[in-house]
C-alpha positions in Angstrom: -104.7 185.4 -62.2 -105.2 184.6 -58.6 -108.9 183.5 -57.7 -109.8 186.4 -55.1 -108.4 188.7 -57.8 -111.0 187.7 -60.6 -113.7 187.5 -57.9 -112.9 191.5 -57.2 -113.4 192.5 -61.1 -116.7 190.6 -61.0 -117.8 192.0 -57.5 -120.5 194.7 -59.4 -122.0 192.5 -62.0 -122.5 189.8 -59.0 -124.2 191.9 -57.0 -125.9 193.7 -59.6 -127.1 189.6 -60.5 -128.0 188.7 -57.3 -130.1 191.8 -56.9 -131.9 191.1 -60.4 -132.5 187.5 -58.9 -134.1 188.1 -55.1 -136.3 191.3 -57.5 -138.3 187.7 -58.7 -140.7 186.7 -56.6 -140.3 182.9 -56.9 -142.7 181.9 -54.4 -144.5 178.7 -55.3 -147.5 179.0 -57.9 -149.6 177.1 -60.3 -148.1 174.4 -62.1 -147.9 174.8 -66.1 -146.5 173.3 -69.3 -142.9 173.3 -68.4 -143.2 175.4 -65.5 -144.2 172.5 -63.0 -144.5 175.2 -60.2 -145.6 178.4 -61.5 -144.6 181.2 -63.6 -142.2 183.1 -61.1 -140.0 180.3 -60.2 -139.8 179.7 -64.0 -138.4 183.6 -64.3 -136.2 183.0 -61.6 -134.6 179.6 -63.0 -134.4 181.1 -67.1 -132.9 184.1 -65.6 -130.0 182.3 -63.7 -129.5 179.8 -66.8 -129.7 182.8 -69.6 -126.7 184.4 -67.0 -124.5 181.2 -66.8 -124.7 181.4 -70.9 -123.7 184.7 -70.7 -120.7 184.1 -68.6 -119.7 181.5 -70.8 -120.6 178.1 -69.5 -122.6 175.1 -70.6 -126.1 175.6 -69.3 -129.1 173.0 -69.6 -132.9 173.3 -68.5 -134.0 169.5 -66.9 -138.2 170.3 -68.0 -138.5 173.6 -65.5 -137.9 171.2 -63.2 -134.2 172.1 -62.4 -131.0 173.8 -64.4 -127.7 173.0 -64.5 -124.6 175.4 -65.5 -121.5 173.6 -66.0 -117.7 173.9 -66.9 -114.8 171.6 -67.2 -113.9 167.7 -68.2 -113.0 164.5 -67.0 -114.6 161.4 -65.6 -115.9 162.9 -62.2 -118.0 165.4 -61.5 -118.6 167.4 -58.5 -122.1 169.4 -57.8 -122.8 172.3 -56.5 -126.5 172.6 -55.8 -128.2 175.5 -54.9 -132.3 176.8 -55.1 -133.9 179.4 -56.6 -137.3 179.3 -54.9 -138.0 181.1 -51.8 -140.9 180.9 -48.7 -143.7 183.4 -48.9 -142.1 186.9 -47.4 -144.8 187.1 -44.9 -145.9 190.8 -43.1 -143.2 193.7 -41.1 -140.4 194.2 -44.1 -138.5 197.5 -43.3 -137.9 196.8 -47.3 -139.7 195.5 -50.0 -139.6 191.7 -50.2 -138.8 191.8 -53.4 -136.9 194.6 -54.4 -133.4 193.8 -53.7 -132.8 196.7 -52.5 -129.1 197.8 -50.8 -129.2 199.6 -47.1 -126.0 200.1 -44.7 -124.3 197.4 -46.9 -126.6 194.7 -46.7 -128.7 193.5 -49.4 -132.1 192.9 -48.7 -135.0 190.5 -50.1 -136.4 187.3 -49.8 -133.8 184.6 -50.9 -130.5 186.7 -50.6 -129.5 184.3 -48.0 -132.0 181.5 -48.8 -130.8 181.1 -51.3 -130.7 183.0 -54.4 -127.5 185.1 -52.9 -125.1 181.9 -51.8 -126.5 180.5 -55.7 -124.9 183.9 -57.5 -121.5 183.5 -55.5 -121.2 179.9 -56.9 -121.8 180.9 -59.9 -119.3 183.5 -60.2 -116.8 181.2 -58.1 -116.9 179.0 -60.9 -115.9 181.9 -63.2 -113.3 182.9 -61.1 -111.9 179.2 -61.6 -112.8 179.0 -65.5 -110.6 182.2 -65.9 -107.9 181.5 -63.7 -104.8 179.1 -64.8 -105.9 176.4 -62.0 -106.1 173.4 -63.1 -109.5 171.5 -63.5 -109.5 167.7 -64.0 -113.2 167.4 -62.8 -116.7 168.8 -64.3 -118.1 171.3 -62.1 -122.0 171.7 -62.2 -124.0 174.2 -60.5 -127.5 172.2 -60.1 -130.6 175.2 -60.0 -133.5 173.4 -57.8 -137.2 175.0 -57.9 -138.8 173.3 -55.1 -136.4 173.4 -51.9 -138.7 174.7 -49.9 -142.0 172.6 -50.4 -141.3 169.0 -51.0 -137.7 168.2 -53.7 -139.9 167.4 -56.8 -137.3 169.5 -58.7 -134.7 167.2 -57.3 -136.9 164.0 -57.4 -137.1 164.7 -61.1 -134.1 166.0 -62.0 -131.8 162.7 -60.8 -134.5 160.4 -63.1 -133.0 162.2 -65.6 -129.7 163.5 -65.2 -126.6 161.2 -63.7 -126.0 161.2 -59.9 -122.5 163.4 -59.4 -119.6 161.8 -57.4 -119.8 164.7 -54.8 -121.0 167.8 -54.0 -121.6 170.5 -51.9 -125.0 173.1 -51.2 -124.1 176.7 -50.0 -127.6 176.5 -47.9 -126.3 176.4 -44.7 -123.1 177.4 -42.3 -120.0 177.1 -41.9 -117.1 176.1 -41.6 -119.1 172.4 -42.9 -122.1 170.7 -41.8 -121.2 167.0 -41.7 -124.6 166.4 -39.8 -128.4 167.0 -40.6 -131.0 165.9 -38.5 -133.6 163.9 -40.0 -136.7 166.0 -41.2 -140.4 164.7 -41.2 -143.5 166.6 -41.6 -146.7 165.1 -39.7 -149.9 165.9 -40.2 -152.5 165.3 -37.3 -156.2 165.0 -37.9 -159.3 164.3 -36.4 -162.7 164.3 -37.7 -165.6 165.7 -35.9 -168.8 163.7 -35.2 -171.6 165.5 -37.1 -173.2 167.9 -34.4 -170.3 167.7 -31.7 -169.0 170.9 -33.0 -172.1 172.9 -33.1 -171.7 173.1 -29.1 -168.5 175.3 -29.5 -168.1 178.6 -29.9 -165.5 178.6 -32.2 -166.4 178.8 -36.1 -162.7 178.2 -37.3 -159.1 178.8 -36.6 -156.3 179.6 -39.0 -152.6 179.7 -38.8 -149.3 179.5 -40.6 -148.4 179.3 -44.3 -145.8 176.5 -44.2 -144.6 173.2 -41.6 -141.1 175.2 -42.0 -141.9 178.3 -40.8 -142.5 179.2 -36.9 -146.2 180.8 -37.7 -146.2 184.7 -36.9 -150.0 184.7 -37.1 -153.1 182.9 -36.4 -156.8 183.7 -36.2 -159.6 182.5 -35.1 -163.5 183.2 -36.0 -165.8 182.8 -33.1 -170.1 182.6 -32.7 -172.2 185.9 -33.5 -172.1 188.3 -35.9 -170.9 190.8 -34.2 -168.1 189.3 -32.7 -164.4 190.1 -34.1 -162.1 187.7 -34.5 -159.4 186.4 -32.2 -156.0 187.0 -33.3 -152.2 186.0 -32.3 -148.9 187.4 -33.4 -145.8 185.7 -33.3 -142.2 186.0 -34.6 -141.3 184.3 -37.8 -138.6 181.7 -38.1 -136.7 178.5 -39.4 -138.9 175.9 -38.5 -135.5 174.0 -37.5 -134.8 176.6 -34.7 -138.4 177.1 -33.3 -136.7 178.5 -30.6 -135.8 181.4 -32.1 -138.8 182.5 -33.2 -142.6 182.9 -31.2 -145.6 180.8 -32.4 -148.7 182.6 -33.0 -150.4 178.8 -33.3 -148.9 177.9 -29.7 -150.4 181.4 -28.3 -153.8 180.8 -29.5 -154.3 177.5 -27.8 -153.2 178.9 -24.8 -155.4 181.9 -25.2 -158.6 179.5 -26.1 -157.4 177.0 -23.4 -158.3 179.6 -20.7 -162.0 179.8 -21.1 -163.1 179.4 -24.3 -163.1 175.5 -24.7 -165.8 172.9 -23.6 -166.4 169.5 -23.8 -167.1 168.7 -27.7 -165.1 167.5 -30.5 -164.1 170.3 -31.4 -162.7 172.1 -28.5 -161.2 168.6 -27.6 -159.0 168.5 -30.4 -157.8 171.9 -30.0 -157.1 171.1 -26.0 -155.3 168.1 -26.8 -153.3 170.3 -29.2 -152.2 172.2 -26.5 -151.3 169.3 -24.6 -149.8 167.6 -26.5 -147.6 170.2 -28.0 -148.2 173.7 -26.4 -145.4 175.6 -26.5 -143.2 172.9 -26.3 -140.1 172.7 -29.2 -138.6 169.8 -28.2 -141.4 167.2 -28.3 -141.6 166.0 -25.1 -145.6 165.9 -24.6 -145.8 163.8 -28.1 -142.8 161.2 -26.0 -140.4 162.0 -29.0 -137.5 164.2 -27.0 -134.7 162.4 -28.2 -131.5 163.4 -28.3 -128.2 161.8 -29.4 -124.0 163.2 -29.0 -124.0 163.8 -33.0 -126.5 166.3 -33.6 -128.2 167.1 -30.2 -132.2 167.9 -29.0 -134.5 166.8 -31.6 -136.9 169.9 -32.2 -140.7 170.5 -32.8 -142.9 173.1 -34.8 -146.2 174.0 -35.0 -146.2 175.4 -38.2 -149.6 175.0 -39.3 -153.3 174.8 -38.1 -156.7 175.0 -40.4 -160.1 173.7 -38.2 -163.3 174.6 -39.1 -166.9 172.6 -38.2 -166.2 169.1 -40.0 -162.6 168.3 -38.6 -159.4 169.8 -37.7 -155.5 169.2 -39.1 -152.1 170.5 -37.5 -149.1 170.0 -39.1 -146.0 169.9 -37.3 -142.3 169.7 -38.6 -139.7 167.4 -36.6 -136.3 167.5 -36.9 -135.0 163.9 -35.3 -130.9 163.4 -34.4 -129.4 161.4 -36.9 -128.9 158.3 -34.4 -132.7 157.7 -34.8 -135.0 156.4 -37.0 -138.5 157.7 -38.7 -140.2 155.0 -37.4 -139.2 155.2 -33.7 -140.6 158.8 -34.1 -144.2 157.3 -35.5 -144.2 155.2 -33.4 -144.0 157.1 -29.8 -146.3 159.7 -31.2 -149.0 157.4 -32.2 -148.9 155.9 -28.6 -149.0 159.2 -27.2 -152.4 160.2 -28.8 -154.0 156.8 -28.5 -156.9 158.2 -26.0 -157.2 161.5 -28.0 -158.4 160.0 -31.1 -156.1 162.5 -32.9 -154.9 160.7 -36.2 -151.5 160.9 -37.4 -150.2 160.8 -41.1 -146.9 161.6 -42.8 -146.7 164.2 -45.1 -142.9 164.5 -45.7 -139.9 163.1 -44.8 -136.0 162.8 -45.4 -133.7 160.9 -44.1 -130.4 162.0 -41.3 -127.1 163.1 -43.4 -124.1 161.9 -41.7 -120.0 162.2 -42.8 -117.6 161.7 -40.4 -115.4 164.6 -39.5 -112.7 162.6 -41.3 -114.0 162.1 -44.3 -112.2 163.8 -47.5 -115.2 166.4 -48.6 -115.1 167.8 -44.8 -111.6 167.7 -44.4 -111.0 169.4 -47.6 -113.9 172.2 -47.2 -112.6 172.8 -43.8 -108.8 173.3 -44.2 -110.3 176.0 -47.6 -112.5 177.7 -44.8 -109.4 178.1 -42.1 -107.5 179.1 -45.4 -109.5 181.9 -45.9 -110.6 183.2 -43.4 -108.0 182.6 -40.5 -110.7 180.2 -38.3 -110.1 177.2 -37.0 -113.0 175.5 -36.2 -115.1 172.5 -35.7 -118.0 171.1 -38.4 -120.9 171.5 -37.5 -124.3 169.8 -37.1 -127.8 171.2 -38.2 -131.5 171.0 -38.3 -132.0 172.0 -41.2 -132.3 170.1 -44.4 -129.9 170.6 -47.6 -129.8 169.7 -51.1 -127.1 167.7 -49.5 -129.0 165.0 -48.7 -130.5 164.3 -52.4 -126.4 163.4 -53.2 -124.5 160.2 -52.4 -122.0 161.9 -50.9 -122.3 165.8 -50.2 -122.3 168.7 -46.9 -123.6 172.0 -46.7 -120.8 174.4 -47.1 -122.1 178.0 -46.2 -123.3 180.8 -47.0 -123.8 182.0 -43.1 -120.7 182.6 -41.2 -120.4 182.0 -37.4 -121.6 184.4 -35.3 -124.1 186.1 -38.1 -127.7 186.1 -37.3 -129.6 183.3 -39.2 -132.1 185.4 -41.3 -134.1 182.6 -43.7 -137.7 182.3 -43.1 -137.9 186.0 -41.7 -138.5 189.2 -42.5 -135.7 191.2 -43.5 -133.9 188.8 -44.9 -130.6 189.6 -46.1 -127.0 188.8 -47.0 -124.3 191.3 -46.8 -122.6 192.7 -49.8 -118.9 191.6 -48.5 -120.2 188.4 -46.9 -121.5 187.7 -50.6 -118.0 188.1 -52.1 -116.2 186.5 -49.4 -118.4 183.3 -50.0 -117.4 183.5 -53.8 -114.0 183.9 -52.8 -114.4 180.6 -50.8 -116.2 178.5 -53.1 -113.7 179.5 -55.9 -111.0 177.7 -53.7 -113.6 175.4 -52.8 -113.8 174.1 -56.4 -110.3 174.5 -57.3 -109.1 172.1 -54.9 -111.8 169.8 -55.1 -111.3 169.4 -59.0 -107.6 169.7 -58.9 
């Protein structure tokens, strides 16, 4: 039976699946016994593997560190990764977070785009192929990650113990392909008041942002007397790789504190050189680091996070660099641009540029599917944002958002649409098939 046939029969029970999935909060919690990062994300990862059993395939669970659901034989093995963790929903849902609930034809929750609803379409793509009379010469393995969105232990882990595949793709991005993804780093910068120094400011302590990788849509800040109320911001969630598109609560605060609220103390220092330094600015250019390169274009900048109180102050930023250039050129030019502000610098996280050419086999192969499909002809692409791609040898970000679709991970009211969903299965089911061919 033709692949976009079997992909029809299954259209209820995968999005009946992928509702059951984005209904788990799998935000991340307290490690346990094999549930390295809390009991939700454990739900989420037994409920996808328990599924894959039930649809027939070969599932394993790598500690609660990862899954894996597989099908086929042969020498090779191509990988399909995907996660099942998700960023805190944050404030201003039209519908619950968490409740994967169906409106105007859209599915909504947090993950249903990122990435819990790209994740179910793979799965059932590789049904579709499993069924149909294509022929499969490769092992397929959908690879369940728990810890996308915080740091890659899951992957870290799961690649000590399982073998590396020969290729793969992630459905955590656009299409038609990414061949390109800038290289990530989080930064944290620090300073440490001298005891005293921040007594002579007014401000008790400032708060902002959950995560580097998410434009802050709220910060606060606690000021002298008790019967002052606190200062707060509002901004606009978003990616933290498109910081343009959303409005930072951290940035406004500074500006608002900058106006007459900050003296000459350690304290207030750090928060001016903040501004500065970084402001409102998204491209880096006050920290010296607005590179830019003819691959993958502007580097970009994020203010994601901000926690000062009387003893010290931290800021953590998250930089997405053009694959031409290098982690340390990036250290380096921000260290020489807070010499005189005594502003420390560390590095929290950090992943290296993916790069394929555009003639390279795996994009080549993904694009001509994509055209195929959907009757568009166009160019890979190159992104900010950081895939499961990179943790493979050789691998791309293939999907899940289609040109021209708004990009809705990291902000409220996420969603996917319920035909976008079966198109993608549609699309990785010929993905596979000629990949494994």
């Amino acid at each position: 039976m033709a692949l976009n046939k079997i992909i029809d029969l299954y259209r209820e029970k995968l999005i009946k699946s992928t509702q059951e999935l984005v209904s788990i909060p799998s935000t991340k919690g307290e490690g346990k016994e094999s549930m390295p990062f809390g009991e939700e994300i454990n739900k989420a990862l037994e409920y996808a593997l328990k599924l894959g059993e039930e649809l027939g395939f070969l599932v394993g669970n790598v500690d609660g560190y990862a899954g894996f659901i597989e099908f086929g034989h042969g020498d090779e093995t191509l990988a399909i990764l995907a996660h099942l963790d998700v960023v805190p929903a944050g404030e201003g849902w039209t519908y619950p977070p968490f409740g994967g609930q169906i409106h105007d034809n859209k599915l909504y929750g947090r993950g249903a785009i990122d990435d819990k609803g790209p994740a179910m379409a793979a799965l059932f793509a590789m049904k579709a192929v499993m069924e149909s009379s294509a022929p499969v010469n490769k092992k397929v393995r959908l690879i369940l990650g728990t810890d996308e969105e915080s740091g890659w232990e899951d992957m870290d882990y799961y690649f000590k113990k399982q073998p590396m595949p020969d290729f793969g793709i992630t459905p955590d991005a656009n299409y038609p392909v990414i061949h390109a993804e800038k290289g990530i780093m989080h930064i944290e910068l620090y300073k440490e008041f001298s005891k005293g120094q921040a007594d002579k400011s007014d401000i008790l302590s400032i708060k902002g942002g959950s995560r580097a990788n998410m434009v802050p849509d709220s910060c606060i800040c606690y000021l002298k007397g008790e019967d002052k109320e606190p200062v707060t911001t509002e901004g606009v969630s978003a990616h933290g790789s498109m910081p343009e598109k959303g409005e930072n609560a951290i940035s406004k605060m500074l500006d608002l504190l900058s106006h007459d609220r900050l003296g000459d103390n350690d304290l207030d220092r750090f928060l001016a050189d903040l501004g500065r330094l970084i402001g409102f600015d998204t491209k880096g250019k006050g920290l010296g680091i607005n590179y830019s390169d003819d691959v993958s274009g502007h580097l970009t900048l994020n203010l994601g996070v901000i926690d000062v109180d009387r003893e010290g102050g931290k800021a953590i930023i998250d930089i997405r660099y053009p694959v031409k250039y290098k982690e340390e050129e990036i250290i380096e030019a921000i260290e020489q641009n807070l010499d005189t502000s005594g502003i420390g610098i560390r590095l929290v996280h950090g992943q290296k540029p993916l790069y394929l050419p555009k003639d390279h086999f795996l994009v080549k192969t993904l694009g001509r599917v994509y055209r195929e499909q959907t009757g568009q002809d166009l160019e890979p692409l190159t992104i900010g944002g950081g895939t499961y791609a990179r943790a493979l040898e050789t691998g791309v970000a293939f999907g899940a958002v289609f040109p021209g679709k708004a990009e809705l991970a990291h902000q409220k009211d996420e969603y996917i649409e319920i035909d976008d969903l079966i198109l993608n299965a549609k699309i990785y089911a010929h993905a596979i098939a000629e990949l494994v061919k």
